[in-house]
N, C-alpha and C positions, 0 to 999 in steps of 0.2 A: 233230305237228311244231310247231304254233304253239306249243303246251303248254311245249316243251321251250326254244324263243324267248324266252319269255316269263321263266323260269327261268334262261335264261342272261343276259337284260338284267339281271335283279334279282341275279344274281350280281355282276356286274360293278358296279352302280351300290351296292350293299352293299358290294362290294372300296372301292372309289373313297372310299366314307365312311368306314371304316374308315382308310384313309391315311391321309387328311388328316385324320384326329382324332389319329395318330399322330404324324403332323408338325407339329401345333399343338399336342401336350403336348411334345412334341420341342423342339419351338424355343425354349418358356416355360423346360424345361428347360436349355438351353444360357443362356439369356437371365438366369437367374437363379443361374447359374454363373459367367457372366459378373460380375454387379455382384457376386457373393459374393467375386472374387478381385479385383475391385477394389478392395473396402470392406477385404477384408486387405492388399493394398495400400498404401491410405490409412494403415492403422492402422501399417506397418509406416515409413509416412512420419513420421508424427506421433512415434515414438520416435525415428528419426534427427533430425530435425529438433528437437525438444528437447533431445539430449544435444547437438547444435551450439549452440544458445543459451546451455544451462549452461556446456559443456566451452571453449567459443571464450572465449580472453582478451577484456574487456573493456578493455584498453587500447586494442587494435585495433578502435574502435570507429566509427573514423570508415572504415574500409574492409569493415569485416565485422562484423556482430550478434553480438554476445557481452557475456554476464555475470560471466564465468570471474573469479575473484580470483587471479590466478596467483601469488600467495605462496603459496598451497594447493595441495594436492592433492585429489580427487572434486567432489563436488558443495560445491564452495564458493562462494557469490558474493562479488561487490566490491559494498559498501552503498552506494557513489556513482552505478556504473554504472545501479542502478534509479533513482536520481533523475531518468536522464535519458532516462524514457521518458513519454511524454504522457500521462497519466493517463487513460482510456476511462469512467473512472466519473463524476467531477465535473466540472461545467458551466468553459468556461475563464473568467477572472475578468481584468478593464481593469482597469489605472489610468492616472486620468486623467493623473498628472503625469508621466509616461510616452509614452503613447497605444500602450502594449503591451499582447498577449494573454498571459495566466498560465496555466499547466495546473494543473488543480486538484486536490489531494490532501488532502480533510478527512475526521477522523475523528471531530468533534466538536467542542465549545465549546475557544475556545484553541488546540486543536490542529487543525493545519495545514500545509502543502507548497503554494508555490507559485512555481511553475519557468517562467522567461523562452521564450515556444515556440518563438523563433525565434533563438535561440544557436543555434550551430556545433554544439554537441556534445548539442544534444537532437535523439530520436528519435522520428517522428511514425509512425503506420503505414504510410503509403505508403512513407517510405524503409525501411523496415525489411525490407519486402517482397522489394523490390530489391533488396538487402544480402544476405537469405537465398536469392536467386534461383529465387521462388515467385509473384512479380508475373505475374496474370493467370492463373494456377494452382491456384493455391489460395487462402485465407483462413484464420487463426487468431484465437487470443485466449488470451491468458499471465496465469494468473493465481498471484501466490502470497499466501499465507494465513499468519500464523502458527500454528504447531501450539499454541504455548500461550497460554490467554489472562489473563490477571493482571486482576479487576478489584480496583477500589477505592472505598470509599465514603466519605463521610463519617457518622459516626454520631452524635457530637456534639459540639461546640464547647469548653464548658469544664468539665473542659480536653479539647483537642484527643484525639478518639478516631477510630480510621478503622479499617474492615474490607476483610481481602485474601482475593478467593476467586481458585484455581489451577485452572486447569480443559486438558484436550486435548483432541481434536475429539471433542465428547460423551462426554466422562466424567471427572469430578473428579481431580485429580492429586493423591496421599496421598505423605504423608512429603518431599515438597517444600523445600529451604529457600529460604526469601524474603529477601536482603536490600535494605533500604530506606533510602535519607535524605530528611528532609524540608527541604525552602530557605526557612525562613523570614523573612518582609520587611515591613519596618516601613515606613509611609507618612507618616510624622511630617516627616520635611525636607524642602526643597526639590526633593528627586532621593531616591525610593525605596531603601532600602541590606536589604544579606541581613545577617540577623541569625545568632547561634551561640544554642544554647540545649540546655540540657541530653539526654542520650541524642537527639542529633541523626539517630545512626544504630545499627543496630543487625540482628541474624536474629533470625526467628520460622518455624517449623518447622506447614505443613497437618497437619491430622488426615486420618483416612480419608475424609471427607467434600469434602478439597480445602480446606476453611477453615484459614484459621492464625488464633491468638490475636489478638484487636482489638489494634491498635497505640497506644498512650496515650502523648501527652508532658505528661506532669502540670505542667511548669511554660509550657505554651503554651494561650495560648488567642484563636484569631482572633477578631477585631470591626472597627469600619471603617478602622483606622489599623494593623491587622495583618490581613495576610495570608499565602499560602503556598502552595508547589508540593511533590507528593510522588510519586518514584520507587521501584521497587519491581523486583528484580531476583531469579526465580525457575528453578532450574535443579532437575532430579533425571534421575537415571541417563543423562548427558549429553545430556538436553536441556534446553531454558534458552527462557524467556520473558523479556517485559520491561513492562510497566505504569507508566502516571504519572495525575495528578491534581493538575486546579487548580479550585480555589471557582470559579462561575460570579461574574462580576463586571461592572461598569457601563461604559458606553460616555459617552466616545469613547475608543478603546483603538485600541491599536499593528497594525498589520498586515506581518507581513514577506516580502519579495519578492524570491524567489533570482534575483539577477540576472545571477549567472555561480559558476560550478560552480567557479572559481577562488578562491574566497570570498568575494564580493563579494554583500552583504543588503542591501535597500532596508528602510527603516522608514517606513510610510506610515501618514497618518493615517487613521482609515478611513471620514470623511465624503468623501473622497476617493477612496474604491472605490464603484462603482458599488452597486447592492442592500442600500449599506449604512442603515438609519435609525439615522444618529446624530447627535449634534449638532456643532457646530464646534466652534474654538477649538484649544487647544492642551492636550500632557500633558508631564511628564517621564518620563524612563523611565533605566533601570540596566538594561543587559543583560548578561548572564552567561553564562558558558559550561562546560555541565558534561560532563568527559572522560571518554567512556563507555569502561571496561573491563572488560566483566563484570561481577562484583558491586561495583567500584568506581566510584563516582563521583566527583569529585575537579573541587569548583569554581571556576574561574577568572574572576574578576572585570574585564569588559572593558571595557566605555565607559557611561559619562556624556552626554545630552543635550536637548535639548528636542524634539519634532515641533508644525508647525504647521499648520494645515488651511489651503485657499483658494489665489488664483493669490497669485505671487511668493514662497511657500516652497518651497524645496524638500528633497525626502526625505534623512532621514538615514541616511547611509550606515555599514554595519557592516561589519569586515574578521573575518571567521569562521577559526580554527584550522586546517590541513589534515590533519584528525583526526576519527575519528568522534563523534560527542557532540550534543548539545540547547545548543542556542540559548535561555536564560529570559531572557523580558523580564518585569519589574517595569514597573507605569509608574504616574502617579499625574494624573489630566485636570482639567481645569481648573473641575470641578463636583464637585470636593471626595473623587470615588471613585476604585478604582484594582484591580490586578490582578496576573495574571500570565497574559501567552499564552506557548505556547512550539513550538518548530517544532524537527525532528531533522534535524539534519546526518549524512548517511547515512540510508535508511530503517530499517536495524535497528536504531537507537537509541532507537528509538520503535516498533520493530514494527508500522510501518504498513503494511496491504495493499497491494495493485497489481493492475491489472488494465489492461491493455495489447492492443491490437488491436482487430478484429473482434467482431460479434456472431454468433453462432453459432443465435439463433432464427429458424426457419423453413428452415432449411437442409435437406436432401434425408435427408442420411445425416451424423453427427459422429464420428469418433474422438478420441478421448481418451487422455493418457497421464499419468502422474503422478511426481515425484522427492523426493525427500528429502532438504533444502537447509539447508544453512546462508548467514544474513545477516549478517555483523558480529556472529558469535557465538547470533545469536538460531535456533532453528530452526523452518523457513518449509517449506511443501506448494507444491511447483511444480505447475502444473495445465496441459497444453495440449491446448487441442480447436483440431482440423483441420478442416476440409473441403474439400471440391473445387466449383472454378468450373463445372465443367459437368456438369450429372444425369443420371443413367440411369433409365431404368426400365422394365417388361416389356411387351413387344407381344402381349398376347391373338390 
């Protein structure tokens, strides 16, 4: 009898563990079914939620987040509308003659974006949030890429030769055409002037390799009283890139500062920006404006003036086209050297990145979605990673 006691408790306490080993793979089970349909979910977020950013007009920008160019149809952006999103990558940039914060969009020497924070019509991440009605819900980060990238080099002075390589995300772009003009500017007067000069513009055609033929203008040849800016506009089987180039050049040199989206440029000196090591005093400068239309470029010659550093100057103001195109300053400082910076009106004129919002490291769980975008012609990789404000995860 005890025998059989004995056999029945261990029955039952063998049942008992067996359960609850059932309903602790059970629960893990449900618990990982759980975040499985949430993470599809999220992922199914993350596509509505970018085709609203693309597909919403950008007009409508002060009541609802949107990029839409509504002269188009699909995925086309307006190249203004990204100007006016606060840049997530670059540090924001004072001037002093100001006493405003700048969002910062550089992509190198010369080249440059920088946007007033606190205009009307710029968008910071937390408003943006709010706008998409995702504040406290979620976090994102928008990034777009050009798909093609156009470098340029200099190879050697005289006379003036330069190489164009074409390339799409890893891997060389063949049979490309490239067309290009280069803004040649003489530093000789008083006020830097663009000079004409022979085969100013011209196509050249990548091999398989992505290269096109060195560009050569046999009757140019830069030294310290010449200078030069050079664009470079690459499209095949419709898609289309855009690349520029200017000589690295001496300080103290021009800094411009979008101070309303209306076209209004500050030109600052740039002993005057913070971070800057330069020296004082003053430059002249020729600023230009070149009308970007696809493979045309088409230069319009704008203002004449001086910048001067220190208190009681103040910045000179440029009134910008309401048109897509590059802003080129010539300027020529008052230490005998001179240059050319140049800053894009619209970011596709200049196929400058973006990257917008949130960080997305350390985050729980990300989805990701991707589009295929046109910017003022140029074609850009929309990128957005999702996540969610509050995590899940499995109870062992």
């Amino acid at each position: 009898m005890a025998g059989a006691t004995i056999d029945h408790l261990a029955s039952v306490i063998i049942f008992i563990a067996a359960l609850l080993l059932f309903i602790n793979l059970f629960n893990q089970t449900i618990q990982t079914a759980v975040i499985y349909q949430q993470h599809r979910a999220l992922a199914t977020k993350c596509s509505d939620l970018l085709d609203t950013m693309l597909l919403n007009p950008a007009n409508e920008m002060q009541t609802g987040f949107g990029l839409h160019d509504s002269n188009f149809m699909q995925y086309v952006l307006d190249s203004f509308s990204l100007m006016r999103l606060n840049s997530s990558t670059g540090t924001p940039v004072s001037y002093n003659k100001t006493g405003m914060m700048y969002s910062n969009m550089t992509v190198g020497f010369g080249n440059s974006l920088l946007m007033l924070m606190n205009d009307d019509d710029v968008v910071n991440y937390s408003r943006a949030l709010g706008m998409l009605g995702v504040n406290g819900t979620y976090g994102f980060q928008l990034t777009l890429t050009p798909i093609v990238n156009v470098s340029i080099a200099e190879v050697q002075t005289s006379p003036l030769k330069l190489s164009v390589d074409v390339s799409g995300v890893g891997f060389p772009l063949a049979n490309a055409s490239v067309s290009y003009r280069l803004i040649p500017v003489s530093l000789n007067g008083a006020y830097p002037d663009y000079l004409t000069v022979q085969d100013q513009t011209g196509t050249v055609y990548t091999g398989p390799d992505g290269i096109a033929p060195p560009v050569v203008f046999p009757t140019f040849t830069p030294n310290a009283t010449l200078t030069y800016a050079f664009v470079a506009y690459a499209q095949v089987g419709g898609v289309a890139g855009v690349g520029f180039y200017v000589p690295p050049s001496g300080n103290p040199k021009p800094i411009p500062f979008v101070e309303s989206l209306n076209g209004t440029v500050l030109l600052a000196h740039s002993s005057d920006v913070p971070n800057n090591a330069t020296s004082s005093g003053n430059f002249t400068y020729n600023a230009a404006f070149v009308k970007f239309s696809n493979e045309n470029f088409e230069l319009q010659e704008n203002s004449t003036g001086a910048v001067w550093s220190g208190a009681g100057h103040a910045p000179e103001v440029i009134t910008v086209p309401n048109d897509q195109g590059i802003l080129v300053i010539a300027y020529k400082n008052n230490l005998g050297s001179g240059g050319v910076a140049v800053m894009p009106w619209g970011v596709g004129s200049l196929a400058f990145p973006v990257v917008f919002g949130g960080s997305p490291a350390g985050q729980e769980w990300v989805a990701t979605d991707m589009r295929q975008v046109l910017v003022g012609g140029v074609a850009y990789q929309a990128k957005l990673s999702l996540w969610g404000l509050t995590g899940v995860q499995v109870v062992g």
